[in-house]
C-alpha positions as CSV (number, residue, x, y, z in Angstrom):
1,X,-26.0,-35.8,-1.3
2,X,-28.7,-33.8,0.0
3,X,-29.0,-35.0,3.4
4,X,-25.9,-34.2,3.8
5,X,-26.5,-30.4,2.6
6,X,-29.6,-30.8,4.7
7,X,-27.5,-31.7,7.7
8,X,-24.7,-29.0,6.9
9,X,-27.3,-26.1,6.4
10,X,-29.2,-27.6,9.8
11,X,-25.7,-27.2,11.7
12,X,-24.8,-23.8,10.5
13,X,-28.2,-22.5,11.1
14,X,-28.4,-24.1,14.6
15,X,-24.4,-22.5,15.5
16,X,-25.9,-19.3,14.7
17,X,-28.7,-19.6,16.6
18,X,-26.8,-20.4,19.8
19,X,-24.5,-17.3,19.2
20,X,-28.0,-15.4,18.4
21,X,-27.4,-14.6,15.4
22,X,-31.1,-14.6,13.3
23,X,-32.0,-13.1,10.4
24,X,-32.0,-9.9,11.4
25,X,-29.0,-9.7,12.8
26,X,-27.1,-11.7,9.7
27,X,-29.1,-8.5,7.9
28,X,-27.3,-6.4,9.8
29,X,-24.0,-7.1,10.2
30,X,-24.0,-7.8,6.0
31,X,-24.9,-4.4,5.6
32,X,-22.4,-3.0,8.2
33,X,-19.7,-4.9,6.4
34,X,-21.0,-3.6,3.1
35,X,-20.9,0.2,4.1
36,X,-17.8,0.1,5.9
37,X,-16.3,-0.5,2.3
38,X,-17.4,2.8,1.3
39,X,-14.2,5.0,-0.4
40,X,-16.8,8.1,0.8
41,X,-16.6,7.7,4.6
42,X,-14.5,10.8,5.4
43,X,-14.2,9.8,9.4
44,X,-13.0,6.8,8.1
45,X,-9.9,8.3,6.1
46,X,-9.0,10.5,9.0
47,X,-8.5,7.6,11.1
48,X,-6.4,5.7,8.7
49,X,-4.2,9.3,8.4
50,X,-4.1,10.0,12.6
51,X,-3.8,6.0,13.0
52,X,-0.6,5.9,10.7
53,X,0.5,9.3,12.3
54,X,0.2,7.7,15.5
55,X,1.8,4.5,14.7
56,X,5.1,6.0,12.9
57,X,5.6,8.5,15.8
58,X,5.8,5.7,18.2
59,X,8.0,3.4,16.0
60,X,10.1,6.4,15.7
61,X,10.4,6.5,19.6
62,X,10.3,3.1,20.1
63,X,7.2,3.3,22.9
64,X,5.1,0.5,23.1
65,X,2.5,2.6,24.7
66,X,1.8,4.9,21.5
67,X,2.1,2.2,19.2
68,X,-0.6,0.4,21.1
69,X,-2.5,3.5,20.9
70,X,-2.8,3.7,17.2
71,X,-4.0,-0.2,16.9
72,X,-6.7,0.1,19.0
73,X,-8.0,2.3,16.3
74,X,-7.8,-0.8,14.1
75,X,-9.8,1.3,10.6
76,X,-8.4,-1.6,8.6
77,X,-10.1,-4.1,10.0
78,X,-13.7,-2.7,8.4
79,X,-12.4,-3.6,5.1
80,X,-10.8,-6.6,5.6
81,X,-13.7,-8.1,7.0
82,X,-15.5,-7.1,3.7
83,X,-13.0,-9.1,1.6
84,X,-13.6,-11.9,4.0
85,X,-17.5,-11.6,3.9
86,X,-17.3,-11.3,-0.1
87,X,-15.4,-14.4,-0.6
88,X,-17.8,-16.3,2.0
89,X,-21.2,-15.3,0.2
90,X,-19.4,-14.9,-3.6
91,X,-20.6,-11.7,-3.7
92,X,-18.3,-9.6,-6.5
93,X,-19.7,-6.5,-6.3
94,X,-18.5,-6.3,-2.6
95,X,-15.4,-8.0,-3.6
96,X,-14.6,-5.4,-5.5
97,X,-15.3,-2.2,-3.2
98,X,-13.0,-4.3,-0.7
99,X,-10.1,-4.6,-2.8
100,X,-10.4,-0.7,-4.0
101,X,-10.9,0.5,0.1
102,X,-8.1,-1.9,1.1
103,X,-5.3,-0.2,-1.6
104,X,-6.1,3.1,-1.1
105,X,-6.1,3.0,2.5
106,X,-2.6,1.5,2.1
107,X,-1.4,3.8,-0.2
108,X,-2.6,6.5,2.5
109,X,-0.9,4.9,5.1
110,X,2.6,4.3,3.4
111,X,2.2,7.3,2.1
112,X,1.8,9.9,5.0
113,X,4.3,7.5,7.0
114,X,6.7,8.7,4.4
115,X,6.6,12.3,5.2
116,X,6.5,11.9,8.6
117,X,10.0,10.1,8.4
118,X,11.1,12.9,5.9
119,X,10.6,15.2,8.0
120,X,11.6,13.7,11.8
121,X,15.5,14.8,12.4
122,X,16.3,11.2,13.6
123,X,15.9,8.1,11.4
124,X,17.3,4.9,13.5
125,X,16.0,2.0,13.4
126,X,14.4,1.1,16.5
127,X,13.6,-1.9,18.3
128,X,10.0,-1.7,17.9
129,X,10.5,-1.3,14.0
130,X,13.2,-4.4,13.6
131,X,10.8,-6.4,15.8
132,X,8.4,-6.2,12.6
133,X,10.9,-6.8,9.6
134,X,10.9,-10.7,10.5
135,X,7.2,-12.6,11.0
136,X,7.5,-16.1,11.5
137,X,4.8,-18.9,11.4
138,X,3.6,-17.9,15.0
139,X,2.5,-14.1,13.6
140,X,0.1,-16.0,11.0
141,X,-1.3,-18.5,13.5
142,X,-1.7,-15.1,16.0
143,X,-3.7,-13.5,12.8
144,X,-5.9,-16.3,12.4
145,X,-7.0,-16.8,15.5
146,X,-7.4,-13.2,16.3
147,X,-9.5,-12.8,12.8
148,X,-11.8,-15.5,13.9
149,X,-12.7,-14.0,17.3
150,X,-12.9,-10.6,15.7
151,X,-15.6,-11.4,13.4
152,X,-17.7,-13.8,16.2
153,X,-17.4,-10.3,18.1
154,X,-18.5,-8.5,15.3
155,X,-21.3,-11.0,14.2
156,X,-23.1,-11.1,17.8
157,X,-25.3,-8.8,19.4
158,X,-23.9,-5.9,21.4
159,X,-24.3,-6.8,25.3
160,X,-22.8,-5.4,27.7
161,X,-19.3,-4.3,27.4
162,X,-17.4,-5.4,24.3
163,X,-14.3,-7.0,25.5
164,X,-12.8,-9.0,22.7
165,X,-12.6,-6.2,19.6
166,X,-10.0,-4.4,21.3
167,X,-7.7,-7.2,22.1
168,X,-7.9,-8.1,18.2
169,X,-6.8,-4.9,17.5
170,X,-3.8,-4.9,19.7
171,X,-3.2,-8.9,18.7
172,X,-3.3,-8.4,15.0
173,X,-1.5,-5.1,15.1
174,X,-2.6,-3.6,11.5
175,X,-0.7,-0.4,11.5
176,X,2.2,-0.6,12.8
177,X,3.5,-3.3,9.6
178,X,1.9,-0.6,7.0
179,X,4.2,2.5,8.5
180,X,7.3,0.2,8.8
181,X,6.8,0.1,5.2
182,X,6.6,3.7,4.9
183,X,9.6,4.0,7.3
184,X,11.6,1.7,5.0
185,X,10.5,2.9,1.3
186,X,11.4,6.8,3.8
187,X,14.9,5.3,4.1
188,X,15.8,3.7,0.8
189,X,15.1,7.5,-0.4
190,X,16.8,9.4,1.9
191,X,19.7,7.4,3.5
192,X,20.0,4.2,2.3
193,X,18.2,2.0,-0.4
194,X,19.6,-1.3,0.7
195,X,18.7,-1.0,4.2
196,X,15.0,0.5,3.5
197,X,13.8,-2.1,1.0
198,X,14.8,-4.3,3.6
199,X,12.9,-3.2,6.6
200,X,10.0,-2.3,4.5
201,X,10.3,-5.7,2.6
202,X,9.5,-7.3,6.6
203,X,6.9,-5.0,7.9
204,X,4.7,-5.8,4.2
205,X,5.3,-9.8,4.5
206,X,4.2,-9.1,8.3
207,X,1.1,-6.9,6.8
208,X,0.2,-8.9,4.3
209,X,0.5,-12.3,6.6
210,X,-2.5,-10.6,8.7
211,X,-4.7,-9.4,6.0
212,X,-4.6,-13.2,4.3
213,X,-5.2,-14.5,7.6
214,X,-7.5,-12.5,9.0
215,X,-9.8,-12.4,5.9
216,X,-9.5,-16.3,5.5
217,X,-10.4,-16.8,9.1
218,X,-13.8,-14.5,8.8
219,X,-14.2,-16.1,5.8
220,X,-14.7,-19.4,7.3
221,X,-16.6,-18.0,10.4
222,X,-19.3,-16.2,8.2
223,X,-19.8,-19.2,5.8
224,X,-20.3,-21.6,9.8
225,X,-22.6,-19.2,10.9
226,X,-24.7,-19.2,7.1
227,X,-24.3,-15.5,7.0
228,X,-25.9,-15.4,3.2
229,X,-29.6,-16.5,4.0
230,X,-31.8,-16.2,0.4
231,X,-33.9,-13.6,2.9
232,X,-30.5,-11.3,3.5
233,X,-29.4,-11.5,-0.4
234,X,-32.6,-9.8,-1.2
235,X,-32.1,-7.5,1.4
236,X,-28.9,-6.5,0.5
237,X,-29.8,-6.0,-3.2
238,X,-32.4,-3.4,-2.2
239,X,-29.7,-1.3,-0.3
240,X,-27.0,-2.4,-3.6
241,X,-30.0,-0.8,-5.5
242,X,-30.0,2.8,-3.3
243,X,-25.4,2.7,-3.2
244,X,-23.7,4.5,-5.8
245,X,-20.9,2.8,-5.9
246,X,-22.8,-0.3,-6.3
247,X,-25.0,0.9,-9.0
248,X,-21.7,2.4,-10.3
249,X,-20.1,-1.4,-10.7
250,X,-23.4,-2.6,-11.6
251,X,-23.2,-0.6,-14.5
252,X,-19.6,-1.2,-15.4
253,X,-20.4,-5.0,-15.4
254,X,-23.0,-4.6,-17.7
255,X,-21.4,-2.2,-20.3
256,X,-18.8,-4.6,-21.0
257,X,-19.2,-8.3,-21.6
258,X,-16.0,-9.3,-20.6
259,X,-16.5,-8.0,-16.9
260,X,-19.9,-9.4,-16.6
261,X,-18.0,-12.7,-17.0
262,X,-16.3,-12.3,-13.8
263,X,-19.6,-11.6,-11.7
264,X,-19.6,-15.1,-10.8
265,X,-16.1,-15.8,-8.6
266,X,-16.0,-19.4,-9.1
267,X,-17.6,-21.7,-6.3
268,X,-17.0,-22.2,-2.6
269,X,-14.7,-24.7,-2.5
270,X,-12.3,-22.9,-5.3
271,X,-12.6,-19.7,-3.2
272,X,-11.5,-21.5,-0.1
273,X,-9.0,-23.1,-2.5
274,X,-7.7,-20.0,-3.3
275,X,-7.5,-18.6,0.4
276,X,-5.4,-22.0,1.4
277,X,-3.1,-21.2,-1.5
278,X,-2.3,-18.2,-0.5
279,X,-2.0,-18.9,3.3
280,X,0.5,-21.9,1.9
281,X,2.8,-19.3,-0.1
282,X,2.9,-17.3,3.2
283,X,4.2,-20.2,4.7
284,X,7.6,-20.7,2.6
285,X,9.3,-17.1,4.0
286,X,7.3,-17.5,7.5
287,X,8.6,-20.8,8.3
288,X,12.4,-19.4,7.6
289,X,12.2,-16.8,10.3
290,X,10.8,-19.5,12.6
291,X,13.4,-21.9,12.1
292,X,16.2,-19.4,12.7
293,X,13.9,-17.9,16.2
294,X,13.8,-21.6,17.0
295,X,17.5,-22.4,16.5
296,X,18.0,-19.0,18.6
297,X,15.7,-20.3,21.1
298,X,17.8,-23.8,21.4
299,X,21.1,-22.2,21.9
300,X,19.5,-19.8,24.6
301,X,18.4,-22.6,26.2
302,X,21.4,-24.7,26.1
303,X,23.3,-22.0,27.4
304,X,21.0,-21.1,30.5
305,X,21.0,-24.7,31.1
306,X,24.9,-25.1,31.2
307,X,25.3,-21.8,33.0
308,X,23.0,-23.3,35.8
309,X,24.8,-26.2,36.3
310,X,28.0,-24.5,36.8
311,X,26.6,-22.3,39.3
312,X,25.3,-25.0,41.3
313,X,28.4,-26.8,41.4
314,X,30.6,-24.3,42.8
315,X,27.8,-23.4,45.1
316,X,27.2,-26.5,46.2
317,X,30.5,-27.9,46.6
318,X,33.6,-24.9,46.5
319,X,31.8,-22.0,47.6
320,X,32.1,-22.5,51.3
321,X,35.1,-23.8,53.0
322,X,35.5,-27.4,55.4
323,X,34.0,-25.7,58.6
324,X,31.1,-24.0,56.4
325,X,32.0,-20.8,56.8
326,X,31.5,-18.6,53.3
327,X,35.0,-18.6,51.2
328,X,33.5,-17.2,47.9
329,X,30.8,-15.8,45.9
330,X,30.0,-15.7,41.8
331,X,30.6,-12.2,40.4
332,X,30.9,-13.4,36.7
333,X,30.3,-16.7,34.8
334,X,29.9,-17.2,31.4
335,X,30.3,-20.5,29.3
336,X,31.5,-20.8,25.6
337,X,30.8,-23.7,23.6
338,X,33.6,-24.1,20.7
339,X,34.5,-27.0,18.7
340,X,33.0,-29.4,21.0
341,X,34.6,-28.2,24.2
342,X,33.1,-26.0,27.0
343,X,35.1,-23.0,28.3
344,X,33.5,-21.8,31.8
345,X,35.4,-18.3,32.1
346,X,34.2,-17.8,35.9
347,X,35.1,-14.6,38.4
348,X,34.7,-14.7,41.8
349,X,35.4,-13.0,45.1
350,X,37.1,-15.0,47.4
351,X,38.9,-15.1,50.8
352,X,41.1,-17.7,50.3
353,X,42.7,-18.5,46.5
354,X,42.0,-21.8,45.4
355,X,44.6,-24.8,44.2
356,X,45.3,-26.1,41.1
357,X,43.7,-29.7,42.7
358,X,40.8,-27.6,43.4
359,X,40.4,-26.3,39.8
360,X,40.8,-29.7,38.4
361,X,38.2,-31.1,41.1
362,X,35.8,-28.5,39.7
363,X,36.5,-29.3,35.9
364,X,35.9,-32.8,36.9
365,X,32.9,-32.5,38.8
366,X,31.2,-30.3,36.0
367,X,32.5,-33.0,33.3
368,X,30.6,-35.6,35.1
369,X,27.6,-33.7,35.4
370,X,27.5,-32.8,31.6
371,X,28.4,-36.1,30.5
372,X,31.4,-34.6,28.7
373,X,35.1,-35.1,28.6
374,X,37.0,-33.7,31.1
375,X,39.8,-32.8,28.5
376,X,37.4,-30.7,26.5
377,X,36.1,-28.8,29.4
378,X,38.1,-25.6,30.4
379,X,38.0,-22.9,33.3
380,X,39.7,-19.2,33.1
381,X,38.5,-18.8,37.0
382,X,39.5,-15.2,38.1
383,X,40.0,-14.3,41.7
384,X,39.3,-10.8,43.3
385,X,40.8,-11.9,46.9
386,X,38.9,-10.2,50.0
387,X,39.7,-9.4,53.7
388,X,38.5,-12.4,55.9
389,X,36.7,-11.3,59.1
390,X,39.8,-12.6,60.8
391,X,42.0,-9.7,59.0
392,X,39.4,-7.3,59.7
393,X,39.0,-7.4,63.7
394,X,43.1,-7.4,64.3
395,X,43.0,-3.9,62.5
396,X,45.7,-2.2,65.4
397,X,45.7,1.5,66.6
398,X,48.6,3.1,65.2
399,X,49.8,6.0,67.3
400,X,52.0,8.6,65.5
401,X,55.0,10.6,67.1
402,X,55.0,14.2,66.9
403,X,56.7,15.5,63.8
404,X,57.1,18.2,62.0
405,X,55.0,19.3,59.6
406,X,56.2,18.8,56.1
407,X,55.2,20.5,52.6
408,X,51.6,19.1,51.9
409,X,51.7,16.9,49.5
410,X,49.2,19.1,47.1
411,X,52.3,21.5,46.4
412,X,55.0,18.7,46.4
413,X,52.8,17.0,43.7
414,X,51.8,19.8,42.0
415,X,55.7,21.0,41.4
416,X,56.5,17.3,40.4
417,X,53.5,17.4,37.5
418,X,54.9,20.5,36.4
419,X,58.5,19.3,36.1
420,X,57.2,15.8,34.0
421,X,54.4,17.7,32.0
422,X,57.7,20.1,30.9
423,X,59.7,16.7,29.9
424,X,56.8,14.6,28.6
425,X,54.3,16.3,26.4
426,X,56.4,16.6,23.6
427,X,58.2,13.5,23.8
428,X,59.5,12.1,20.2
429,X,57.4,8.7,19.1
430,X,57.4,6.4,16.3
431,X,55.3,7.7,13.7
432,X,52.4,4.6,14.4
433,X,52.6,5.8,17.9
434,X,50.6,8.2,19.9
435,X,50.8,9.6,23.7
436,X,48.4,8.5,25.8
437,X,49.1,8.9,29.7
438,X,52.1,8.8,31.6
439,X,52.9,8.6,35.5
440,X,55.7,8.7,37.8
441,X,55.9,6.7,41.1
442,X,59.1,6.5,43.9
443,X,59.7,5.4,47.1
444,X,62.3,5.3,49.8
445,X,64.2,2.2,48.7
446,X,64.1,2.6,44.9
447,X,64.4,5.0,41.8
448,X,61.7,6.9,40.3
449,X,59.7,4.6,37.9
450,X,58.2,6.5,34.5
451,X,55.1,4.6,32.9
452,X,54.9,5.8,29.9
453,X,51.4,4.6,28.0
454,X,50.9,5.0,24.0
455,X,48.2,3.9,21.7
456,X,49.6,2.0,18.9
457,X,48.5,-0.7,15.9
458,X,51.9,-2.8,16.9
459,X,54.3,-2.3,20.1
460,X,57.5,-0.4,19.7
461,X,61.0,-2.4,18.4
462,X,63.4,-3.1,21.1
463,X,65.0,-0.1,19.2
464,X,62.7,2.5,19.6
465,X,62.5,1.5,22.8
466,X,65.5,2.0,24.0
467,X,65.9,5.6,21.9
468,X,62.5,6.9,24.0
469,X,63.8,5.4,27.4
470,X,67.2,7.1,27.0
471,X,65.4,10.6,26.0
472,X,63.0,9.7,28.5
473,X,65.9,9.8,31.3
474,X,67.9,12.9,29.4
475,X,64.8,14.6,29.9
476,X,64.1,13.9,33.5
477,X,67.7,14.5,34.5
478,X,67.1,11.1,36.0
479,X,70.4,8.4,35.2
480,X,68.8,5.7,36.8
481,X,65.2,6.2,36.5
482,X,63.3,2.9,35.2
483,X,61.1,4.0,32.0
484,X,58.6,1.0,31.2
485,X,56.5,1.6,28.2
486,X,53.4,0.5,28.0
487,X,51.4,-0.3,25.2
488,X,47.5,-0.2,24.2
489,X,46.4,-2.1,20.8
490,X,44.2,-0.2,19.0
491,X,42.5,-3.0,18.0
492,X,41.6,-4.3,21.0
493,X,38.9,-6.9,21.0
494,X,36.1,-8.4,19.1
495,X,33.0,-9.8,19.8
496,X,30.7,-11.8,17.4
497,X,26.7,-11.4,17.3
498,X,24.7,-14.4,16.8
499,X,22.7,-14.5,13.3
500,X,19.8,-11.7,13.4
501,X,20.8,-10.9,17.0
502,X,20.7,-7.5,18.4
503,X,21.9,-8.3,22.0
504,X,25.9,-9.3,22.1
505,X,26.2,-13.0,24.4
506,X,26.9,-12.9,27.4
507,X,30.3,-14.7,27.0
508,X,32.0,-10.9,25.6
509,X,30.9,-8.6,28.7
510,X,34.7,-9.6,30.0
511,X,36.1,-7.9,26.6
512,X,33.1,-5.1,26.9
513,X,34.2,-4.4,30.4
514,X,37.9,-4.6,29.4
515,X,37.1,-1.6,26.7
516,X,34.8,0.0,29.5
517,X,38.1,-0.2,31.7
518,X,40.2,1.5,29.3
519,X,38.1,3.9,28.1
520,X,37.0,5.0,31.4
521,X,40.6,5.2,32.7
522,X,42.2,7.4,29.7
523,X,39.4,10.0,29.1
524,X,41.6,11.0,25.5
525,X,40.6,7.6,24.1
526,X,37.7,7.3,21.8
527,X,36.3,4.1,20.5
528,X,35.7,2.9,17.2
529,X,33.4,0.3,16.2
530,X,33.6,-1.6,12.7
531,X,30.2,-3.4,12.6
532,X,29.9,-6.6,10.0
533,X,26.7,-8.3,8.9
534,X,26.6,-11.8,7.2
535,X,24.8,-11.9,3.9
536,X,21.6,-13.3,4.9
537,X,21.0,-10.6,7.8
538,X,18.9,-7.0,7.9
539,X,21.1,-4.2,7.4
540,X,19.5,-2.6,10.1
541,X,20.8,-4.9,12.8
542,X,24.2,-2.9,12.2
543,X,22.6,0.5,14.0
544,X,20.7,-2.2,16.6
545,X,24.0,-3.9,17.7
546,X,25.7,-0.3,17.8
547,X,23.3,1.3,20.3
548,X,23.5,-2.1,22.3
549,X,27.3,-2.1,22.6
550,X,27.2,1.9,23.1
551,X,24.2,1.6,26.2
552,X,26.3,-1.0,28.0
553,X,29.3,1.1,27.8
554,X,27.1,3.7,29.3
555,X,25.4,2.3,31.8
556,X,28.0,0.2,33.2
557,X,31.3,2.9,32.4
558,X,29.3,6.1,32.4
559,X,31.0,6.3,28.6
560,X,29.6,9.3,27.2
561,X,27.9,8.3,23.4
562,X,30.0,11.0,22.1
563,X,32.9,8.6,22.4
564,X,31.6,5.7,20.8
565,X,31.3,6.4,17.0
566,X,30.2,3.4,14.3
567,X,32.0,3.1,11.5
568,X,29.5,0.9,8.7
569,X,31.9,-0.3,5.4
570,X,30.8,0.5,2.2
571,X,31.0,-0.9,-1.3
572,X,33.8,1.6,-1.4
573,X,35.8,0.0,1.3
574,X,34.9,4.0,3.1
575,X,33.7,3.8,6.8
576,X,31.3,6.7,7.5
577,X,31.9,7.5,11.5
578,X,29.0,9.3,12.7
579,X,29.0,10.2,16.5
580,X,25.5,9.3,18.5
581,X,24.1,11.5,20.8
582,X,23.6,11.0,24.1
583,X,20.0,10.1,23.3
584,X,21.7,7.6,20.6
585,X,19.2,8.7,18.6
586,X,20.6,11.8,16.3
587,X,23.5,11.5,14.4
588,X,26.0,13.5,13.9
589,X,25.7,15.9,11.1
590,X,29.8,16.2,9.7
591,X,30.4,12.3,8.8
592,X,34.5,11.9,9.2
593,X,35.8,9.7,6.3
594,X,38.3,6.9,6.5
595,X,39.6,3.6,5.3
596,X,39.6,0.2,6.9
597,X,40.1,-3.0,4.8
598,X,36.8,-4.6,4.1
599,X,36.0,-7.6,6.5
600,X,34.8,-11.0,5.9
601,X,30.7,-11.4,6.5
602,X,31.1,-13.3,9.8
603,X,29.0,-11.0,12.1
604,X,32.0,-10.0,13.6
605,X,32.1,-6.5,15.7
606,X,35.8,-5.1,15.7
607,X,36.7,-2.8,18.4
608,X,39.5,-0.2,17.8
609,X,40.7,2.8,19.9
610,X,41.0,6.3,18.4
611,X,42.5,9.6,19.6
C-alpha cells in the first residue's frame, strides 16, 4: 500500500515538474486562488456588474459579438477555481469563502440583469437567449474540458503570450446563462410567469452544468499536479494567519463546536464521490435535450439525404432532353415523409411539359433508388413553361398601318374605374363576407367579365350568389356581363414546426409563398397567426417561430411586419394580437382582443387572413 502511494505521489510530482510547476509556483497559484475569493475585491464586483451589463445587452440584441465581449471578462472563473482548489486539498476555510463569493456574485448578476430587462422597451426572446434555455450532454463535456485546460493555463508559468485563458472564457461562456436567468425571472414579473421561469429555468441548468464541471475538472487537475505540498500548507496558513476573513471563519469554527466538526470535509475519495454525484444528476435533464437534438439531427439528415437523391435523378436523367440540349431546371423541391410514403412536391422551369409516362418513369426511378414502393412514393411536379430558343429567334417585325389616334388608354381607364368604383364599393354581401378587390376585363369577341374577390370563413350559397351577380349586373347596366365571384378562405393554410424547432421545414415554403402571394397581391389583407406549442416545449419558441414566419414573408414578399400580427391563446381561450415592428422587435402597445377556439397542442401554426 505504500508503494503504491509512493509511486502515485512520485507521478504527480514528476507531471508537475514537466509542466514546471515547483514549489514555488504551487505557492503561488494557491495563494492566487485564495485571494481571488475575497468578497473585498472592489474591481472584482465591477466586472461581475459591467460583465452582466454587457452580456444582457447583447442577448437583448441578439449579437454574438457583444455577448462574446462580456465572456472574455470571465470574473467567475476566479471563484470557481477556488471551489475546485478547496475540494482538491480539503481545505474548508477556502471552501467556504468560495461558496459565499460564488452566491453573491450570482445574486449580483441576476440581479442587475433584472433591471436592465425592466427597463429596455423590448423584451423578445431572442435567438441567442433560446440557444441557452436547453444544454444537452455536449455543453457539460465542453465545460469539462474547457475547465481542465483553464486551470493547466492558470497553474503554469506565464510565458510568452497566454493563448488558452481566453478561449475558456468564450468556450465555457459564464455569463451569458446567469443573465438569461435574470432575463427570465425579468419576464415572469413583468409579462409572463410561465414563459420566464422557463427560460430562466434553462439558462440556470446551463450555469450550473459549467460551474459543476468546471470546478470537478480543476479539481482533478490540481490533485495530478499535487498542488497541496506539506511546504505550501504551511505557507498558506501564514497568509490565513494575516486574512480577515480567514481569521474571521477561524474564529467562528472555534466558538461553536458544532462548526468545528465540519473543518474536516470528509476524505479524497468521498469528495470526488461527491463531485461524480453531482455531475451524474446533471446528466438525467442533459441527456433529454440531447436525445431530442439527436432525433432532430436524424430527421435533418434523412431529409437532406432524400432531397439529394431526387435532385440527381431528375438531373441526371429528365433534365435534358434526347439530343442533350437543356429542357429543365429545379426551382423548388421539397420531400414529405407521411405514414410511410414519400411525397416529392417538385417545381420546375421547363421548355417542353412532360408526360404522364414521364412522371411515372421518375416515381419509378426514385422508388428503386430508395428501396421503396413505388405505390407509396408521390410527385405534385409543377411546371412554369418557358420560351425555347427556337420561339425566341422567329420573333417577326410587325409593321403597323397608319391610324388614327384614339383616346389614350389612361383616360379610357380612368373613366371605366370611375364608373365600377360608383357600382362596386358599396355592393351588399353576406354578413360572413367582406370585399376584397374587384376587376373588369373585355374584349372584342366577348362581354365584359366582373371578378369580384371577397374574404370569407366559407364560400357564398348558390343563393347569394346568384342575388350579388344579378345586383352586380343591375348595377353595371350590363344584361349580359359574366360576374364570377371569387373566394379567399380566411383560414388559409397551416404549417407544423417540428418539436423545439424555431425554423418552419422546408416542405411549407409552397403554403408560405402562397400567403406571400396573396398578401402581396391585395395590399387590404392582413395576416393573422395563431401559434400552438405542445406541452413539453418552451413557451418562448411561440415569439421564435413568429419572427421566423414574419422575416420570410419579408424578405421574400417585401410584407411589411405591420401586417403580420401573432395571436398567442390564453387560458382564457383570448388571443392577444400585438403588431411587430419593422425591427420585429417592439410590440405594439394597444393589444386588440379576440376569440378563437382553443387548439389542440400539436405544434401546429394556423394562418388566417384579416381585414
Amino acid at each position: 500500500m505504500k508503494n503504491t502511494t509512493d509511486r502515485w505521489q512520485h507521478t504527480r510530482d514528476w507531471l508537475a515538474g514537466q509542466m514546471g510547476v515547483d514549489e514555488q509556483r504551487k505557492t503561488e497559484v494557491y495563494l492566487e486562488i485564495a485571494q481571488s475569493a475575497t468578497l473585498k475585491d472592489a474591481t472584482y464586483w465591477l466586472q461581475i456588474i459591467f460583465s452582466a451589463g454587457i452580456a444582457t445587452i447583447g442577448l437583448a440584441l441578439s449579437s454574438p459579438a457583444v455577448i462574446i465581449g462580456a465572456m472574455l471578462i470571465s470574473p467567475l472563473m476566479g471563484p470557481i477555481l477556488s471551489l475546485g482548489l478547496s475540494l482538491a486539498a480539503g481545505d474548508f476555510i477556502l471552501l467556504v469563502r468560495a461558496i459565499a463569493n460564488l452566491a453573491l456574485s450570482c445574486a449580483v448578476a441576476i440581479s442587475f440583469a433584472m433591471l436592465l430587462i425592466f427597463s429596455l422597451p423590448f423584451k423578445e426572446a431572442t435567438s441567442e437567449i433560446l440557444a441557452r434555455t436547453t444544454p444537452n450532454t455536449l455543453d457539460l463535456g465542453v465545460a469539462l474540458f474547457s475547465g481542465a485546460i483553464g486551470t493547466i493555463a492558470t497553474c503554469r508559468p506565464v510565458k510568452g503570450v497566454i493563448t488558452s485563458i481566453p478561449g475558456v472564457s468564450i468556450a465555457v461562456a459564464l455569463m451569458p446563462p446567469l443573465c438569461v436567468v435574470g432575463y427570465g425571472v425579468g419576464i415572469a414579473f413583468s409579462l409572463n410567469f410561465a414563459d420566464g421561469l422557463q427560460i430562466s429555468r434553462g439558462g440556470g441548468l446551463l450555469f450550473l452544468t459549467n460551474l459543476v464541471a468546471i470546478a470537478f475538472a480543476s479539481t482533478l487537475v490540481f490533485l495530478a499536479l499535487h498542488i497541496d505540498t506539506d511546504k505550501v500548507r504551511e505557507r498558506v496558513k501564514l497568509w490565513e494567519a494575516t486574512n480577515l476573513e480567514s481569521n474571521f471563519l477561524q474564529e467562528l469554527l472555534g466558538r461553536y463546536p458544532v462548526l468545528k466538526k465540519l473543518r474536516p470535509i470528509g476524505s479524497l475519495p468521498g469528495r470526488l464521490f461527491v463531485g461524480l454525484l453531482a455531475i451524474m444528476a446533471l446528466l438525467i435533464p442533459l441527456s433529454n435535450s440531447f436525445v431530442r437534438l439527436s432525433e432532430e439531427v436524424s430527421q435533418k439528415q434523412q431529409q437532406n439525404m432524400l432531397r439529394r437523391t431526387a435532385t440527381n435523378i431528375w438531373q441526371n436523367n429528365f433534365s435534358n432532353s434526347s439530343n442533350d440540349q437543356p429542357r429543365s431546371s429545379i426551382e423548388r423541391l421539397s420531400i414529405t415523409e407521411q405514414n410511410q410514403s414519400i411525397i416529392v412536391r417538385l417545381s420546375i422551369f421547363t421548355s417542353r411539359l412532360y408526360s404522364s409516362e414521364e412522371r411515372d418513369q421518375y416515381v419509378q426511378e426514385l422508388a428503386r433508388k430508395l428501396n421503396r414502393d413505388p405505390q407509396k412514393v408521390q410527385l405534385l411536379l409543377t411546371e412554369i413553361p418557358t420560351a425555347s430558343n427556337e420561339i425566341l429567334t422567329k420573333k417577326e417585325e410587325t409593321i403597323l398601318p397608319a391610324q388614327v389616334k384614339p383616346p389614350s388608354i389612361g383616360e379610357l381607364q380612368e373613366e371605366v374605374l370611375q364608373t365600377l368604383d360608383l357600382a362596386i364599393s358599396n355592393l351588399s354581401l353576406p354578413p360572413n363576407a367582406k370585399l376584397l378587390d374587384y376587376a373588369m376585363t373585355t374584349g372584342r369577341s366577348k362581354s365584359a367579365q366582373i371578378t369580384i374577390t371577397y374574404l370569407s370563413d366559407r364560400p357564398m350559397s348558390e343563393d347569394a350568389k346568384l342575388l350579388v351577380i344579378n345586383d352586380v349586373q343591375r348595377r353595371m347596366d350590363i344584361s349580359n356581363a359574366e360576374v364570377s365571384l371569387e373566394h379567399i378562405n380566411q383560414a388559409i393554410a397551416e404549417i407544423t414546426f417540428a418539436e423545439n424547432a424555431l425554423t418552419f421545414p422546408e416542405d411549407f415554403n409552397a403554403q408560405l409563398d402562397q400567403t406571400g402571394g396573396l398578401l402581396q397581391k391585395y395590399p387590404d389583407l392582413n395576416l393573422m397567426l395563431s401559434i400552438n406549442l405542445r406541452a413539453l416545449e418552451n413557451k418562448a419558441l411561440r415569439r421564435g417561430r413568429f419572427q421566423a414566419i414574419a422575416s420570410y414573408l419579408q424578405s421574400k414578399w417585401q410584407i411589411e411586419s405591420s401586417r403580420v400580427t401573432l395571436s398567442p391563446i390564453s387560458s382564457s381561450n383570448k388571443i392577444i394580437s400585438s403588431a411587430i415592428s419593422d425591427n420585429l422587435s417592439d410590440v405594439n402597445n394597444n393589444p386588440v382582443e379576440t376569440t378563437l377556439p382553443t387548439l389542440p397542442q400539436d405544434g401546429k401554426v394556423i394562418f388566417q387572413f384579416k381585414m
